[in-house]
C-alpha positions in Angstrom: 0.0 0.0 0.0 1.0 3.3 -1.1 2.1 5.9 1.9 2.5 9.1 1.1 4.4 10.7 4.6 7.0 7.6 4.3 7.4 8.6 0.1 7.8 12.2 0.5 10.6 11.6 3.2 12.4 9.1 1.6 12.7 11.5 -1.8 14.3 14.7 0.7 17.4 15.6 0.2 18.9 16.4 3.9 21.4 18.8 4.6 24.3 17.8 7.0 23.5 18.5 9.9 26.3 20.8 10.4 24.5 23.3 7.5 21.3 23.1 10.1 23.5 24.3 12.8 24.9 26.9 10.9 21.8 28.9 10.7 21.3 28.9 14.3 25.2 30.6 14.8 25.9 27.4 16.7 30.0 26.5 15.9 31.3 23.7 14.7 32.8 22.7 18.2 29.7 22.2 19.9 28.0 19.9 17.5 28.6 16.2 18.3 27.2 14.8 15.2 25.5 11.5 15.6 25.6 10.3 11.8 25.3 12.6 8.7 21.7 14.1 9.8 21.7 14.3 13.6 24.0 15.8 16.4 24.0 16.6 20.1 24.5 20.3 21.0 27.4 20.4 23.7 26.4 21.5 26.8 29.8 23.8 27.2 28.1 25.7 24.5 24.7 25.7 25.9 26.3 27.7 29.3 27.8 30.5 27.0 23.9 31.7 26.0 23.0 32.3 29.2 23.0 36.1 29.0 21.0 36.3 25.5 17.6 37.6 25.3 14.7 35.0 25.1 13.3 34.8 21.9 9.5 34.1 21.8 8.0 30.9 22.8 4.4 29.4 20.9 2.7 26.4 22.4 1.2 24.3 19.8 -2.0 22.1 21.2 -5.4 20.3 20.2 -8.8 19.5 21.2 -9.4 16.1 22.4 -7.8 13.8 20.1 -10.0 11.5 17.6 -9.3 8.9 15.7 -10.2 11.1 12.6 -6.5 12.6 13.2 -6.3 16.3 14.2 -2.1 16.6 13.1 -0.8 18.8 16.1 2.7 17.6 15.2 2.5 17.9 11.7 1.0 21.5 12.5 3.5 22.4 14.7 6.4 21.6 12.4 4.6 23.5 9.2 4.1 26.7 11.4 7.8 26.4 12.2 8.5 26.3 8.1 6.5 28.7 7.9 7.7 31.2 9.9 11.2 30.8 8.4 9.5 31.4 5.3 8.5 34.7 6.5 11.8 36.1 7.2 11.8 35.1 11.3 14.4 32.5 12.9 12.3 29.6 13.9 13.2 26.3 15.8 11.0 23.9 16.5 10.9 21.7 19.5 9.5 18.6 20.0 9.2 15.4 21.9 11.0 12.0 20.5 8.6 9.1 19.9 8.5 6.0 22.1 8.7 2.8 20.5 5.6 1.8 22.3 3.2 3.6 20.2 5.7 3.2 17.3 5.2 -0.2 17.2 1.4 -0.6 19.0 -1.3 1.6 17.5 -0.4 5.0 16.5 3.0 4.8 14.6 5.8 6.9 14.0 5.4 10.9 15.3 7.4 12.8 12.9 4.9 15.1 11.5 3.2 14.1 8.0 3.1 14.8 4.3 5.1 18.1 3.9 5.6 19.3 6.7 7.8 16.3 8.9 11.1 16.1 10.6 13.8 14.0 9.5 15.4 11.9 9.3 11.9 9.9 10.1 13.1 6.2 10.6 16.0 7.2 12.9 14.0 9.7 15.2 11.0 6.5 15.5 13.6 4.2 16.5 16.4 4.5 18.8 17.6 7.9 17.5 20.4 9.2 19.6 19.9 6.7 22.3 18.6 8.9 25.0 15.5 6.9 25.8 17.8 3.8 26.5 19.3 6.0 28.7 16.7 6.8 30.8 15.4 3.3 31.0 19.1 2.4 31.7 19.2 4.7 34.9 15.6 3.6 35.7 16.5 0.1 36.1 20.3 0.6 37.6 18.2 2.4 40.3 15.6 -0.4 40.8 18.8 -2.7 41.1 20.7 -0.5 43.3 17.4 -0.9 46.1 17.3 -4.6 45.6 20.8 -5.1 46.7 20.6 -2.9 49.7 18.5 -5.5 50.5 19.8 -8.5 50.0 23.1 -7.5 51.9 21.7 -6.8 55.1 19.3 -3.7 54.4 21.5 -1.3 56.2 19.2 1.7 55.2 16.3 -0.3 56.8 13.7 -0.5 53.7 10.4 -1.9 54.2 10.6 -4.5 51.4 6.8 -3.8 51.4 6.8 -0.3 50.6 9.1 -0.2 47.9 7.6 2.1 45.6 10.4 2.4 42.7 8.9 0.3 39.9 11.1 -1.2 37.1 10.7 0.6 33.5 10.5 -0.4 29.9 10.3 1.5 26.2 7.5 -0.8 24.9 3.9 -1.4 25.4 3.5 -4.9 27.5 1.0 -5.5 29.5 2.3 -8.4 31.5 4.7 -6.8 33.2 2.4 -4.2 34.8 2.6 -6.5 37.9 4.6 -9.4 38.5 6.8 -11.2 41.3 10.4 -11.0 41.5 13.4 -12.8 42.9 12.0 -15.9 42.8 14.5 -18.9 42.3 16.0 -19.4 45.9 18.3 -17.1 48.5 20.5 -16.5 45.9 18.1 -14.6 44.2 17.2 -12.2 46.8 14.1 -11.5 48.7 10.6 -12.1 46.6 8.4 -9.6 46.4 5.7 -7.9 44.2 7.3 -5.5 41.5 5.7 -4.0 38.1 7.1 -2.1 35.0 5.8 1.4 33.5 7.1 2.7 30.1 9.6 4.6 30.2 7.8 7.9 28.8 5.9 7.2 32.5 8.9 7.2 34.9 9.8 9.6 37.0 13.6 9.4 35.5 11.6 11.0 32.0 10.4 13.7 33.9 13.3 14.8 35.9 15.4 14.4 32.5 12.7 17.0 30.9 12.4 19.4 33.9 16.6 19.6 34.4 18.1 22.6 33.8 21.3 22.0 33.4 23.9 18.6 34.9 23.6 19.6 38.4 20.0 20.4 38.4 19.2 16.8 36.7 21.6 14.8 39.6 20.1 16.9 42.6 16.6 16.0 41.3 17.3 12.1 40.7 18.7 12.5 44.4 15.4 13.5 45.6 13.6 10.9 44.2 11.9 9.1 46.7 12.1 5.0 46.1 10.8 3.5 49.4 9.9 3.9 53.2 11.2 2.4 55.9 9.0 0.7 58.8 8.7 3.7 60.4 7.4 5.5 57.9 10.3 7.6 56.8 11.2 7.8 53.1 14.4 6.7 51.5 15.4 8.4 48.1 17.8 7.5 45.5 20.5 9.8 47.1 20.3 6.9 50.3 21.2 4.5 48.0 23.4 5.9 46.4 22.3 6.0 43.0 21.9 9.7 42.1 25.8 9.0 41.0 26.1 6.8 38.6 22.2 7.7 37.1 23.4 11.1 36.2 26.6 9.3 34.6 24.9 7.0 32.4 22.7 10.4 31.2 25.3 12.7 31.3 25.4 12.4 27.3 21.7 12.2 26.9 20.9 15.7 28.3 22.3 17.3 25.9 19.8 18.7 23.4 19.2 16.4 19.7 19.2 18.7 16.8 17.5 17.6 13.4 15.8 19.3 10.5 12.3 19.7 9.0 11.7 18.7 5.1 12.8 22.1 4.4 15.3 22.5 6.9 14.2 24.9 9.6 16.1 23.6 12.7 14.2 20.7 14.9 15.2 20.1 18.5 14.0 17.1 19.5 14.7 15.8 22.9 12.7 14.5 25.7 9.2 12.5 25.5 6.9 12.2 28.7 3.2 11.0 27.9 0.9 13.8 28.7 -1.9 11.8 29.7 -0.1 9.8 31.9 2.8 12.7 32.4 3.3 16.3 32.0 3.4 15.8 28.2 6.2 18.3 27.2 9.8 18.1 25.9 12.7 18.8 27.3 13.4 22.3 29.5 17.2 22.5 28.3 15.8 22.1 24.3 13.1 25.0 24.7 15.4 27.5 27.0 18.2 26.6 24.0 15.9 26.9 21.2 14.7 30.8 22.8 18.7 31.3 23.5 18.9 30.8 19.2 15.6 32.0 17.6 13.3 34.5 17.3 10.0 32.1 17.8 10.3 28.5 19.2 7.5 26.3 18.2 6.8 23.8 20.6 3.9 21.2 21.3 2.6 19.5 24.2 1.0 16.1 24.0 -2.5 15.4 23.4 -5.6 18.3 24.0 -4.7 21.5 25.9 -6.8 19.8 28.6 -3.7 17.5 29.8 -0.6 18.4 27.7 -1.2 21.9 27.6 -2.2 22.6 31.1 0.9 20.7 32.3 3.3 22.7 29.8 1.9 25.7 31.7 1.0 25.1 35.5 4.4 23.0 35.7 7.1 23.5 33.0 6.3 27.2 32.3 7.0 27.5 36.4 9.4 25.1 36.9 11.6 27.0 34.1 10.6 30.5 34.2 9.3 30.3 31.0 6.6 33.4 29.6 4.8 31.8 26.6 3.8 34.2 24.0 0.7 33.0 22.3 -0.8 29.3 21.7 -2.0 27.6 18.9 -4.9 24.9 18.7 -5.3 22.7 16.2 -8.4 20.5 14.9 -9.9 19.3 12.0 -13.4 19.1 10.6 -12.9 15.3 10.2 -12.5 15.6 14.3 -14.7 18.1 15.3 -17.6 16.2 13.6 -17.2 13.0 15.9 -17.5 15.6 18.5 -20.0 16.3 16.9 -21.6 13.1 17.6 -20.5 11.4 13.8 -19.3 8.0 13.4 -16.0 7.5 12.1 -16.5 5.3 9.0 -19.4 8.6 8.6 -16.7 11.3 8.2 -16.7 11.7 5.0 -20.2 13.7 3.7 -20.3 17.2 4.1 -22.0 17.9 7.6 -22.1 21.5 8.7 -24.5 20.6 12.0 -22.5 18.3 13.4 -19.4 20.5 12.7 -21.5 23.4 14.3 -21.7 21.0 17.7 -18.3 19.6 17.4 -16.7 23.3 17.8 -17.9 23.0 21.4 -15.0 21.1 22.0 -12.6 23.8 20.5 -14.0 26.3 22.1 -13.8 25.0 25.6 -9.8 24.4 25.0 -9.7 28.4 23.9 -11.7 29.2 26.9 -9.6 27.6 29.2 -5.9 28.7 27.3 -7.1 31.9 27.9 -7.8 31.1 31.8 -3.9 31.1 31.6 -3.3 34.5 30.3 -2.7 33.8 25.9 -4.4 34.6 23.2 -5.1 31.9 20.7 -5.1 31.4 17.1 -6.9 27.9 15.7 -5.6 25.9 12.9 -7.8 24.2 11.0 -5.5 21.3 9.6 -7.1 20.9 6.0 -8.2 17.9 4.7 -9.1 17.6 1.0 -12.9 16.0 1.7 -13.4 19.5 4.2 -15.7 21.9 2.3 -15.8 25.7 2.1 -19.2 25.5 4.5 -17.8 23.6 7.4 -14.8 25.4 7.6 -17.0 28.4 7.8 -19.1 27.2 10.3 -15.6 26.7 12.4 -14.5 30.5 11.4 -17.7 31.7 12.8 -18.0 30.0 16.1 -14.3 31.1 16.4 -15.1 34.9 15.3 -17.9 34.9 18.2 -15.2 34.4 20.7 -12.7 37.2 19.4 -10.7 34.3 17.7 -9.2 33.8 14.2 -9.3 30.4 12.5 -6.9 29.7 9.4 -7.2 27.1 7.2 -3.7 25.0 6.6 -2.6 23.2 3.7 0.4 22.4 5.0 0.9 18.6 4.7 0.2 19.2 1.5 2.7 22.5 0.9 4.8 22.5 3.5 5.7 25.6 5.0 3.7 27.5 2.2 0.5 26.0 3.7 1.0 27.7 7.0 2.3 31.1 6.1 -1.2 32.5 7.0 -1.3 30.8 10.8 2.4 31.9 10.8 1.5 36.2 10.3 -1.5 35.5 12.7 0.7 34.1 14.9 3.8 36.9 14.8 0.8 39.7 15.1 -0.4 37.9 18.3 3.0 38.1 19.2 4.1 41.7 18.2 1.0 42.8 19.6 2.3 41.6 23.1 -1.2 40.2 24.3 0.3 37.7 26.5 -0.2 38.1 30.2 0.9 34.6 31.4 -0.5 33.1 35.0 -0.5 29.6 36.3 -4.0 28.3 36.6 -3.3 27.9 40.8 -1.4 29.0 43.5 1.1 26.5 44.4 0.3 27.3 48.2 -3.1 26.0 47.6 -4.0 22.7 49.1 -2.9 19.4 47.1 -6.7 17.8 46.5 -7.8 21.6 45.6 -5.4 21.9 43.1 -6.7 18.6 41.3 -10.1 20.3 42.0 -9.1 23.5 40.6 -8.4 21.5 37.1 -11.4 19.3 36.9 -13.5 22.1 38.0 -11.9 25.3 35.5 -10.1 22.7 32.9 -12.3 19.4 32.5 -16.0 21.4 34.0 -16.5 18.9 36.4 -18.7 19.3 39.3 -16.3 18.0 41.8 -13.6 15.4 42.1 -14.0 12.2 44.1 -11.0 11.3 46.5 -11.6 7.9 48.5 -10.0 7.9 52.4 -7.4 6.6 51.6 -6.0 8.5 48.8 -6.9 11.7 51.0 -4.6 10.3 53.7 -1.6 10.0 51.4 -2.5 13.8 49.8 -2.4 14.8 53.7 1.0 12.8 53.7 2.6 14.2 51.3 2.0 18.0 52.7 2.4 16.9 56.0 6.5 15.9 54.8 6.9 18.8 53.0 5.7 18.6 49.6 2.5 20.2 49.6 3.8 23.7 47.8 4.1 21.3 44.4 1.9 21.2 41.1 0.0 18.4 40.6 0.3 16.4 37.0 -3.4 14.8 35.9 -3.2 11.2 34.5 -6.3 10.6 32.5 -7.8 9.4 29.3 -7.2 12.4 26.3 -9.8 11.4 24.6 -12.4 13.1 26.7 -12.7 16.1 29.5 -14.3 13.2 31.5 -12.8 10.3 33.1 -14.6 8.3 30.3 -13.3 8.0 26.8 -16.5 7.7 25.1 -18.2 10.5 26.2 -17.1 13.3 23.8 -17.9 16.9 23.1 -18.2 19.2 25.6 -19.5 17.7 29.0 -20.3 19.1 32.3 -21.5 18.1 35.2 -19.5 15.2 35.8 -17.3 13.8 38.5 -13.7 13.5 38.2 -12.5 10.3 40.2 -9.2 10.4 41.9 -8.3 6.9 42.3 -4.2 6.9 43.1 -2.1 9.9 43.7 1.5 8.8 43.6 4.8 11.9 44.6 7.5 12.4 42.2 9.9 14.5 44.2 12.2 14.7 42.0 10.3 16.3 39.4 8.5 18.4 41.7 4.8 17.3 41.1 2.6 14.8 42.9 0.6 12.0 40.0 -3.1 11.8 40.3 -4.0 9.1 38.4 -7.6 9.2 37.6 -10.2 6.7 36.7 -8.9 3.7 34.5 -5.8 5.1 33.1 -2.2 2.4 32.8 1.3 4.0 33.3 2.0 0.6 30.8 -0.3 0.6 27.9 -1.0 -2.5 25.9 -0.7 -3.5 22.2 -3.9 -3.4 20.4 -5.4 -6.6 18.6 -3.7 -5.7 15.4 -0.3 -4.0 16.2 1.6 -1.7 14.0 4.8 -4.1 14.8 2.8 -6.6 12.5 3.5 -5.1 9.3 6.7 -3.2 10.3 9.3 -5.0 8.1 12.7 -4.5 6.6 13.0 -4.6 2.8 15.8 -6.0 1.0 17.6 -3.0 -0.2 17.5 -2.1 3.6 14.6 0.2 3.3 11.9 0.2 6.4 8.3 -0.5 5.8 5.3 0.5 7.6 6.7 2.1 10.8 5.2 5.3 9.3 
């Protein structure tokens, strides 16, 4: 089967990647090329930008996502071409892909048609190894507490609190909870253990929220792994760890730069879930992309709902970071199953149910400008869209102060998006932004998870049981009550349940396990039925993921 992303990147011709460094100024010296068309920026070099002006930074988001495809990657990297088009410096940044999704049901996450970054197959796969990294440092870790154990326990760990779970870059269900050491004394002490993805563990998010080497060890220090009988917490820095985790990343930190089709510069680096973590790439690639460029495009995962109320109530504070102005992205395709349309009913023109699907956008402009940005929509074009229901999304936005543009760009490229690109810049120029967090980080833990169902999802009320109250209290009561608090839930809906789509209200949030990163400064509520290890589906993309004679991959795109 013909597919037209994987075609259109395999014809590019890239630039080396020292060309794509070039335009940003960056010398010679500080690119560790990884290949012909990928490099690390040193982090020597990073330290000397320190003092420059910050250029202006865009967050690219979406309403809930459908499977009709909304393209907030693919719209992120086209307004980045775009802008560069227009005469400004743009980098964009983005997250890398986990191999879970890769190879389980959504594929590879390099953008689409004309507007991608490349090279496509090496950014899917293992790219410049950072994720093995993390899962390296994850397990070392997880390792490290096991033999404390098994050579007398001198930190005094309650083998029954261990809460430092093993990790893996892959979709796998069975090892969500399983039993370890088993096999005799020589094997340790047997106990229950489990596995999240990688994209889930703490180590992701600490590696995304680092600002520099020092930063990123102090925080894996803090981590907190277990308790001992009396209650008391042990973190990574008790056993030692912190050490020899920041060694093994030590080379992963640093900042991957790539290229778009048309080779704007792409830093991508960094790739936390954002419905089942803060969503966002890596602090270090924004504050060097704003260190380099006039506009930095960047994206956070999923609807503005999860990825982009994490990129600002905890990475804009965590960094210091001022956004500028924020794009949203959907499609008539999407907003007519919001709409209440069946999928294999896309198709036929249907203005109504567009009319009722825009519900859904507008609530995510509502609530971006809760934070203090205006908002420009992108309307990601489809060829079946007609001039009527893109109308009927330009009106409803109109009614709200709001401008719509239709793309093209997965069709043109940068071209396509030169429109969202001046609407963008006069957003910008105009100096609208007035950036606040949506809560006070002095505010109680459960009110904070509150405040978002409540002014984010329009619930009535979340619903904590005793005995995830009694950890909340817990947690404040040693210290870390003055922390954000990161949402795990379904994107496909503002409710807990993924069916219900649109525009709810009304509805009860449930809050069914809240779990304390310390070292990333946030505490995890996981609500209703949401995995920190997904599953493959049925049919998964690994199936028809093949390599051809001459070489060439099939299928992973």
């Amino acid at each position: 089967m013909s597919n037209p992303d994987l075609e259109i990147a395999r014809a590019a011709v890239l630039r080396p990647i020292g060309e794509i460094a070039a335009k940003l100024n960056i010398p010679d010296d500080a690119v560790e090329p990884y290949g012909r068309h990928k490099a690390k920026i040193g982090l020597d070099f990073i330290k000397t930008l320190e003092s420059r002006k910050d250029g202006a930074l865009v967050l690219v988001t979406g309403i809930n996502p459908t499977p009709a495809g909304e393209g907030k990657t693919t719209t992120t990297v086209g307004l980045g071409d775009a802008l560069n088009r227009i005469g400004k410096r743009a980098v964009i940044a983005l997250r890398e892909p986990s191999l879970g999704p890769s190879f389980g049901m959504k594929g590879g996450a390099a953008g689409g048609g004309y507007a991608q970054v490349v090279p496509m197959d090496q950014i899917n796969l293992h790219f410049t190894g950072d994720f093995h990294a993390i899962t390296s440092a994850n397990n070392l870790l997880a390792a490290m507490i096991d033999n404390s154990i098994y050579w007398g326990n001198p930190l005094g760990i309650d083998a029954r609190r261990i809460s430092w779970r093993r990790c893996l870059d892959m979709n796998d269900r069975a090892l969500r909870s399983i039993v370890g050491s088993l096999g005799g004394v020589a094997n340790g002490f047997p106990r229950e253990d489990g596995f999240d993805i990688t994209v889930a563990s703490e180590v992701m998010a600490v590696f995304c929220l680092a600002s520099d080497l020092a930063d990123l060890q102090s925080r894996l220090g803090r981590m907190i792994v277990a308790q001992k009988r009396d209650g008391t917490n042990v973190t990574a820095a008790d056993v030692k760890a912190d050490g020899a985790m920041s060694v093994l990343l030590k080379d992963a930190v640093a900042p991957n730069l790539v290229q778009t089709l048309e080779g704007s510069p792409a830093l991508v680096h960094g790739g936390p879930f954002a419905n089942i973590a803060h969503g966002c790439n890596s602090v270090m690639a924004t504050r060097l992309g704003l260190k380099l460029a006039d506009v930095v495009v960047t994206e956070a995962g999923f609807g503005a709902d999860l990825g982009g109320e994490k990129f600002l109530d905890i990475k804009c504070r965590a960094a210091g970071l001022k956004p500028s102005c924020a794009v949203v992205v959907a499609t008539v395709r999407a907003l007519k199953m919001h709409g209440g349309i069946a999928r294999n009913a896309l198709g036929p023109e249907n203005v109504e149910a567009v009319q009722r699907g825009t519900a859904n956008l507008a609530r995510h402009v509502e609530n971006l400008r809760k934070f203090g940005l205006p908002v420009v929509v992108a309307v990601n074009h489809f060829t079946s869209d007609t001039a009527a229901e893109f109308e009927a999304i330009r009106d409803a936005m109109a009614a709200m102060g709001v401008e719509a543009i239709s793309c093209t760009h997965w069709a043109h490229g940068g071209a396509g998006a030169e429109a969202l690109a001046h609407a963008v810049m006069k957003r910008i120029d105009a100096g609208e932004a007035a950036y606040k967090p949506l809560y006070p980080l002095e505010m109680k833990l459960a009110d904070k998870i509150r405040t978002i169902a409540r002014e984010i999802y329009r619930a009535s009320d979340i619903s904590v049981p005793d005995a995830v109250a009694r950890r909340l209290q817990a947690f404040e009561d040693a210290g870390f009550g003055n922390v954000p608090v990161c949402i795990a839930k379904t994107q496909y809906s503002f409710t807990s349940d993924p069916t219900v789509m649109g525009a709810p209200t009304g509805h009860t949030i449930p809050v069914r396990e809240v779990r304390l990163s310390a070292g990333a400064g946030f505490v995890v509520a996981i609500c209703g039925d949401i995995m920190t290890m997904p599953g493959l589906p049925r049919v998964p993309a690994a199936e028809t993921i093949l390599l051809r004679e001459d070489g060439e991959i099939e299928g992973l795109f």
